[in-house]
C-alpha atoms as a printed R data frame, in Angstrom:
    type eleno elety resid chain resno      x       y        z
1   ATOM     1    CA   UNK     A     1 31.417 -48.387  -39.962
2   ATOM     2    CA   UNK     A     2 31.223 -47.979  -36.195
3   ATOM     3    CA   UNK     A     3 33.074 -44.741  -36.604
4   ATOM     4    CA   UNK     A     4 30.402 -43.384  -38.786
5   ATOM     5    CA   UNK     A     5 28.353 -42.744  -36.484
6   ATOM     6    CA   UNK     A     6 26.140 -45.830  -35.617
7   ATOM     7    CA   UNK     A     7 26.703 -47.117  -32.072
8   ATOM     8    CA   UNK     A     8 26.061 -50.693  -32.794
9   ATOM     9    CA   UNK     A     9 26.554 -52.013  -35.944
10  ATOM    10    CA   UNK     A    10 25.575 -55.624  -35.452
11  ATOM    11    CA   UNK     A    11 22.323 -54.219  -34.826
12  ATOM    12    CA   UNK     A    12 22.162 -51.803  -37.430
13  ATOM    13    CA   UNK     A    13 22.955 -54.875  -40.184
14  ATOM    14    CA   UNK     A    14 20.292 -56.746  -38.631
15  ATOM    15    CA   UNK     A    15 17.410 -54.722  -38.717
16  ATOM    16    CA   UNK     A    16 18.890 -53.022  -42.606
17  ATOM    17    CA   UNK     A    17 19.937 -56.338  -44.300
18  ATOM    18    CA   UNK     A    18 15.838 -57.289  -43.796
19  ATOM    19    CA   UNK     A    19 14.353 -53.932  -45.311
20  ATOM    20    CA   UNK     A    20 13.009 -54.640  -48.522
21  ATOM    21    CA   UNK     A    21 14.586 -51.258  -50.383
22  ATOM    22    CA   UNK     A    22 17.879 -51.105  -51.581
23  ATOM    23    CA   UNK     A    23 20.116 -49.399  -49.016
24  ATOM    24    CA   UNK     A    24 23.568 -49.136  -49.117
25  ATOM    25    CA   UNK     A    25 26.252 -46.401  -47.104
26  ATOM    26    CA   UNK     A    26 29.593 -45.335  -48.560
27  ATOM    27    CA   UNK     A    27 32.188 -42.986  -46.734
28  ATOM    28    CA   UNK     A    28 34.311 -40.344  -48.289
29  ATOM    29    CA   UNK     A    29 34.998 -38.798  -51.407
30  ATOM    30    CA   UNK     A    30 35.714 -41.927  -53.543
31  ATOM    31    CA   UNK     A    31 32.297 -43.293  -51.849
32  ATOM    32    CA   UNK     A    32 33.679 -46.081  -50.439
33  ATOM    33    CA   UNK     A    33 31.043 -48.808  -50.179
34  ATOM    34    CA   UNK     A    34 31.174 -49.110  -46.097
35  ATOM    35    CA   UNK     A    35 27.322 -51.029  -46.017
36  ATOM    36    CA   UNK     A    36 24.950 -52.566  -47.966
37  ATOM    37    CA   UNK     A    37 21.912 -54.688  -47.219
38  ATOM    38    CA   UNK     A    38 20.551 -57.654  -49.025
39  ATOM    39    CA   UNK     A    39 18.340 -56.148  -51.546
40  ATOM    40    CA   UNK     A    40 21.159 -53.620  -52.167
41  ATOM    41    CA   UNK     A    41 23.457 -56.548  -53.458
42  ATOM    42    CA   UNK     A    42 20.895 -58.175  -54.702
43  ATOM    43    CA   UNK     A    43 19.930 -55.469  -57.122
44  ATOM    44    CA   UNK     A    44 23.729 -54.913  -57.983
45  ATOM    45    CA   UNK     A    45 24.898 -57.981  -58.323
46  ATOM    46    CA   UNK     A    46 27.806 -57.678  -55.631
47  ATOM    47    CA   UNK     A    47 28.224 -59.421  -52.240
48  ATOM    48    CA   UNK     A    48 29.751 -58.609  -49.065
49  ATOM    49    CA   UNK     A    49 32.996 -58.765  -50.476
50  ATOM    50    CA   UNK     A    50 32.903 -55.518  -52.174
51  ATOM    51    CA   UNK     A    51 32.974 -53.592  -49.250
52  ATOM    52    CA   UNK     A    52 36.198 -51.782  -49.020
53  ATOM    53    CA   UNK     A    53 35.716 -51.101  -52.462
54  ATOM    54    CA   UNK     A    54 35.103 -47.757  -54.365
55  ATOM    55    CA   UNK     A    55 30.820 -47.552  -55.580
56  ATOM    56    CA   UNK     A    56 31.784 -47.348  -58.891
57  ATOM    57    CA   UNK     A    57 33.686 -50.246  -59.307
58  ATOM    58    CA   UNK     A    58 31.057 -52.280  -57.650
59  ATOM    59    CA   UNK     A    59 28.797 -51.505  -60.273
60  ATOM    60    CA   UNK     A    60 29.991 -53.426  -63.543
61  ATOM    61    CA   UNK     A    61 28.290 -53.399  -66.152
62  ATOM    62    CA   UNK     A    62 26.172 -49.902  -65.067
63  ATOM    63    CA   UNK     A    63 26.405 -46.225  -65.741
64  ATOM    64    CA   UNK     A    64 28.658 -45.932  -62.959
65  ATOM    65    CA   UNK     A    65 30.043 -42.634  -64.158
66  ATOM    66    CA   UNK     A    66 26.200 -41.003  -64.230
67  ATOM    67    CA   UNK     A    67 25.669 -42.183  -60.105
68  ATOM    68    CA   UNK     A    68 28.962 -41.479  -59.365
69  ATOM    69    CA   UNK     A    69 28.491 -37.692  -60.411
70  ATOM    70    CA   UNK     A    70 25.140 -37.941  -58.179
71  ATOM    71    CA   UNK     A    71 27.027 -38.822  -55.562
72  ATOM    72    CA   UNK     A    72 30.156 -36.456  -56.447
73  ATOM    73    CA   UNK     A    73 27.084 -33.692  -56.180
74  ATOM    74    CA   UNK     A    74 25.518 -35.203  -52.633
75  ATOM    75    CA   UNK     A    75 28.367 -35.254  -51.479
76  ATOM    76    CA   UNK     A    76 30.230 -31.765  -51.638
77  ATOM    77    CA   UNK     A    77 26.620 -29.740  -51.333
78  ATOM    78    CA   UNK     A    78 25.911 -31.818  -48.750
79  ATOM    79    CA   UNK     A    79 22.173 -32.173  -49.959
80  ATOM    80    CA   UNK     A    80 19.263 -34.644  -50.011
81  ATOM    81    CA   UNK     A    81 18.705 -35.762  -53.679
82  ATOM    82    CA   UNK     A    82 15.464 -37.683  -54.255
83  ATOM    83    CA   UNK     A    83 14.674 -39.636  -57.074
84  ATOM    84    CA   UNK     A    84 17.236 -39.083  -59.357
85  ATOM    85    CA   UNK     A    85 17.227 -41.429  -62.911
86  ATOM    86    CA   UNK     A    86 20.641 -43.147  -62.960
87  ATOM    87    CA   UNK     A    87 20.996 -44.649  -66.491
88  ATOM    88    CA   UNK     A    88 21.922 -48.245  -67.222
89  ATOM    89    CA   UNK     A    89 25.512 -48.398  -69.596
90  ATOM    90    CA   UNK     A    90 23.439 -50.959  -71.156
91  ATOM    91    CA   UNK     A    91 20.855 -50.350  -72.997
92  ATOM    92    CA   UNK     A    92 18.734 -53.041  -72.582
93  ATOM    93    CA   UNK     A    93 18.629 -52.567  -69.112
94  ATOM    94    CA   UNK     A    94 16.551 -50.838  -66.910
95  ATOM    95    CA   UNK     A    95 17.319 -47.701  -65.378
96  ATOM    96    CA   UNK     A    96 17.596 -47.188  -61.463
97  ATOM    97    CA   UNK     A    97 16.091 -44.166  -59.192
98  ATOM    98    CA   UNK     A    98 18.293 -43.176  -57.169
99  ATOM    99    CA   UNK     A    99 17.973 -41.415  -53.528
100 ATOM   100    CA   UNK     A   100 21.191 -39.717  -51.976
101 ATOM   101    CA   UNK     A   101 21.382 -38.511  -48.106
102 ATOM   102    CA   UNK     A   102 24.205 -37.233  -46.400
103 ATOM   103    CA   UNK     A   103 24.929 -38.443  -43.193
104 ATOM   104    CA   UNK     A   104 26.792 -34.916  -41.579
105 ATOM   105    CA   UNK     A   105 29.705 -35.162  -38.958
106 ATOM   106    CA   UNK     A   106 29.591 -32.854  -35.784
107 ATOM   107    CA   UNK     A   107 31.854 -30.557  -37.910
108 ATOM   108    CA   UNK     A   108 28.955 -29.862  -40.626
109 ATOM   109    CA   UNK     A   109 30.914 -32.272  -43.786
110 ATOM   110    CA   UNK     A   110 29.402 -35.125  -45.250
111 ATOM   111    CA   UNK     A   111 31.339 -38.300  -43.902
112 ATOM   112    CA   UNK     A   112 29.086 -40.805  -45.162
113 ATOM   113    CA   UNK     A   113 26.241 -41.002  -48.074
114 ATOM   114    CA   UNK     A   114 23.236 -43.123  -47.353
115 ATOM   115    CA   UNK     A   115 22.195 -44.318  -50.750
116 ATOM   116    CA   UNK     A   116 18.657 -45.960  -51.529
117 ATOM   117    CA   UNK     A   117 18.662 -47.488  -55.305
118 ATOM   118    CA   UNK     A   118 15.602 -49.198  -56.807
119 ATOM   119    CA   UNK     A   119 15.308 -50.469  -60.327
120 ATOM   120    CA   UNK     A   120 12.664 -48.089  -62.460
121 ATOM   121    CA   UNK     A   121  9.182 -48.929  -62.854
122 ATOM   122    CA   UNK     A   122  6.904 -48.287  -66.100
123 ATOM   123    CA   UNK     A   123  5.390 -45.581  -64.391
124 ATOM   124    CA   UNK     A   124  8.903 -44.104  -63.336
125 ATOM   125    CA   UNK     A   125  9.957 -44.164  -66.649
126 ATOM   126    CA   UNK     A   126  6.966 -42.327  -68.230
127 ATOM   127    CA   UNK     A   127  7.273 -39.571  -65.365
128 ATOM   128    CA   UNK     A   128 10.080 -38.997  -66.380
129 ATOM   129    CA   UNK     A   129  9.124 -38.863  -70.446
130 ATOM   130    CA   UNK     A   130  6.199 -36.131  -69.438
131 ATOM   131    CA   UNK     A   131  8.254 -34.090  -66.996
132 ATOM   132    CA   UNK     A   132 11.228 -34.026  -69.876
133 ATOM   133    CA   UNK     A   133  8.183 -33.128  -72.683
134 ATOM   134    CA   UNK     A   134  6.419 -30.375  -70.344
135 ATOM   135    CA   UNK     A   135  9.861 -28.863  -69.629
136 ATOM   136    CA   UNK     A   136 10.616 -28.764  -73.751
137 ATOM   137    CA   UNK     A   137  7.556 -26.922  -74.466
138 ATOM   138    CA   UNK     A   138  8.091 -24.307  -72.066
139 ATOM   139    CA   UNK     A   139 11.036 -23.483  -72.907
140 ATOM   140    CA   UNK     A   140  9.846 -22.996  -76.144
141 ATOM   141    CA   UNK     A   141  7.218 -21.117  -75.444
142 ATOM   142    CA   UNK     A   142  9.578 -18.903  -73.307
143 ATOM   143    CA   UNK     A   143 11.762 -18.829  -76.463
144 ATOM   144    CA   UNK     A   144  8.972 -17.948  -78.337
145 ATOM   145    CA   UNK     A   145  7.929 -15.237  -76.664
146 ATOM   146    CA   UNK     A   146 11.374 -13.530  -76.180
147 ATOM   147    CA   UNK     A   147 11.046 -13.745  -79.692
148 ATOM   148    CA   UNK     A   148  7.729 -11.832  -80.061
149 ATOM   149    CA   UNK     A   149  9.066  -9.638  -77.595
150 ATOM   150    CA   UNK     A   150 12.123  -8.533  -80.437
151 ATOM   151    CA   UNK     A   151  9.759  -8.320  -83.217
152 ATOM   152    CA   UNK     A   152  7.286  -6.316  -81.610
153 ATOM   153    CA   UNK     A   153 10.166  -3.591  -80.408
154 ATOM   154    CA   UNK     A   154 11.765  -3.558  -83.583
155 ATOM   155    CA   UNK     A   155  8.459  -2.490  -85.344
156 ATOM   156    CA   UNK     A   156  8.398   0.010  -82.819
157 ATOM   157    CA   UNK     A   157 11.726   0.982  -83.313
158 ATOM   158    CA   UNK     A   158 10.721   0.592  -87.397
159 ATOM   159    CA   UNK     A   159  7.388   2.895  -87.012
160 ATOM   160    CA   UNK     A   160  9.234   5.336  -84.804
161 ATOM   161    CA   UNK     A   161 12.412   6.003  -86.880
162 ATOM   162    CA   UNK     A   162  9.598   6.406  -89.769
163 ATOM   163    CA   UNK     A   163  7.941   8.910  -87.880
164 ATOM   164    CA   UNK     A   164 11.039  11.188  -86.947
165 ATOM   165    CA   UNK     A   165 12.760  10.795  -90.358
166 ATOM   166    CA   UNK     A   166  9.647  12.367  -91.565
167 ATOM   167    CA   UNK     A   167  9.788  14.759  -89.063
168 ATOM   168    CA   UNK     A   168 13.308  15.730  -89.970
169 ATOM   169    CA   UNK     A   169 12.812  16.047  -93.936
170 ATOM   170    CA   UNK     A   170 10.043  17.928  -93.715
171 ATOM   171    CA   UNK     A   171 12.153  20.631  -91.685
172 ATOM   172    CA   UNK     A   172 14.695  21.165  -93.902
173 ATOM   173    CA   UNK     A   173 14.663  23.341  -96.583
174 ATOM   174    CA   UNK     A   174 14.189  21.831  -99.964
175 ATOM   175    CA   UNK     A   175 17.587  22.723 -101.475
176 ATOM   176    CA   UNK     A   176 19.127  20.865  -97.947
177 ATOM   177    CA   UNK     A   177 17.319  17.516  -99.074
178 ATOM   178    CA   UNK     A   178 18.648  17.352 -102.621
179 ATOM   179    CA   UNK     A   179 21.926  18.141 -101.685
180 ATOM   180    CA   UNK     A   180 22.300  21.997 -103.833
């Protein structure tokens, strides 16, 4: 990790592996687990030993397809995510919120990925229900209005067609109409 950018990484682990969130840093496009802190392998069940080793198999047992794609995403835009639901493979556990930053190299390219994961809260998890339910019902009321939009042009188009074809018969000769 010392080539990623941190000068001192004795110091770094110290002051990291006592931070009560979840921190962890992984390096490259297979996001290479490079760091993690205590609470980090606490919450993931892993230990120091899994550094070296690619995210996503460090993370048994979790959607690791779901925070891999997070990461894929982080990684190539090169852009802050925040609070991102990463769903558990199992069902009867609890989701995680996830938080991605990329660490840039003097060349503008993500190196590294500085990854904050905390387990969801009640209160994270019916956020998420409204925000999902708010976003439903306007796109149906968009939808629905497109679609009052079509009806009310077609009974223009309706009244206006009934208007000239009125128009028209009433021009032409009688004999024209009934086809003499």
């Amino acid at each position: 990790m010392a080539d990623a950018g941190f000068s001192d990484v004795s110091a770094f682990s110290a002051v990291m592996d006592h931070v009560p969130a979840a921190f962890a840093v992984t390096r490259g496009a297979a996001h290479t687990l490079v760091y993690s802190n205590a609470a980090f392998r606490s919450l993931t069940d892993s230990t120091n030993s899994a550094l070296g080793t690619p995210i996503v198999e460090v993370l048994v047992g979790r959607n690791a397809r779901g925070l891999a794609a997070l990461l894929d995403g982080a990684f190539r835009t090169r852009t802050v995510t925040r609070d991102r639901q990463v769903a558990s493979a199992n069902d009867s556990a609890r989701p995680w919120i996830c938080s991605v930053w990329p660490e840039l190299g003097v060349d503008g390219y993500s190196e590294c990925l500085v990854i904050e994961l905390r387990a969801a809260t009640e209160a994270d998890l019916t956020l998420a229900l409204q925000r999902d339910v708010a976003e439903r019902m306007l796109l149906s009321a968009l939808k629905e209005r497109d679609v009052a939009d079509v009806a009310e042009k077609s009974r223009h188009r309706a009244a206006f067609l009934a208007v000239e074809s009125r128009r028209v018969t009433a021009t032409l000769p009688e004999s024209a109409t009934l086809g003499w």
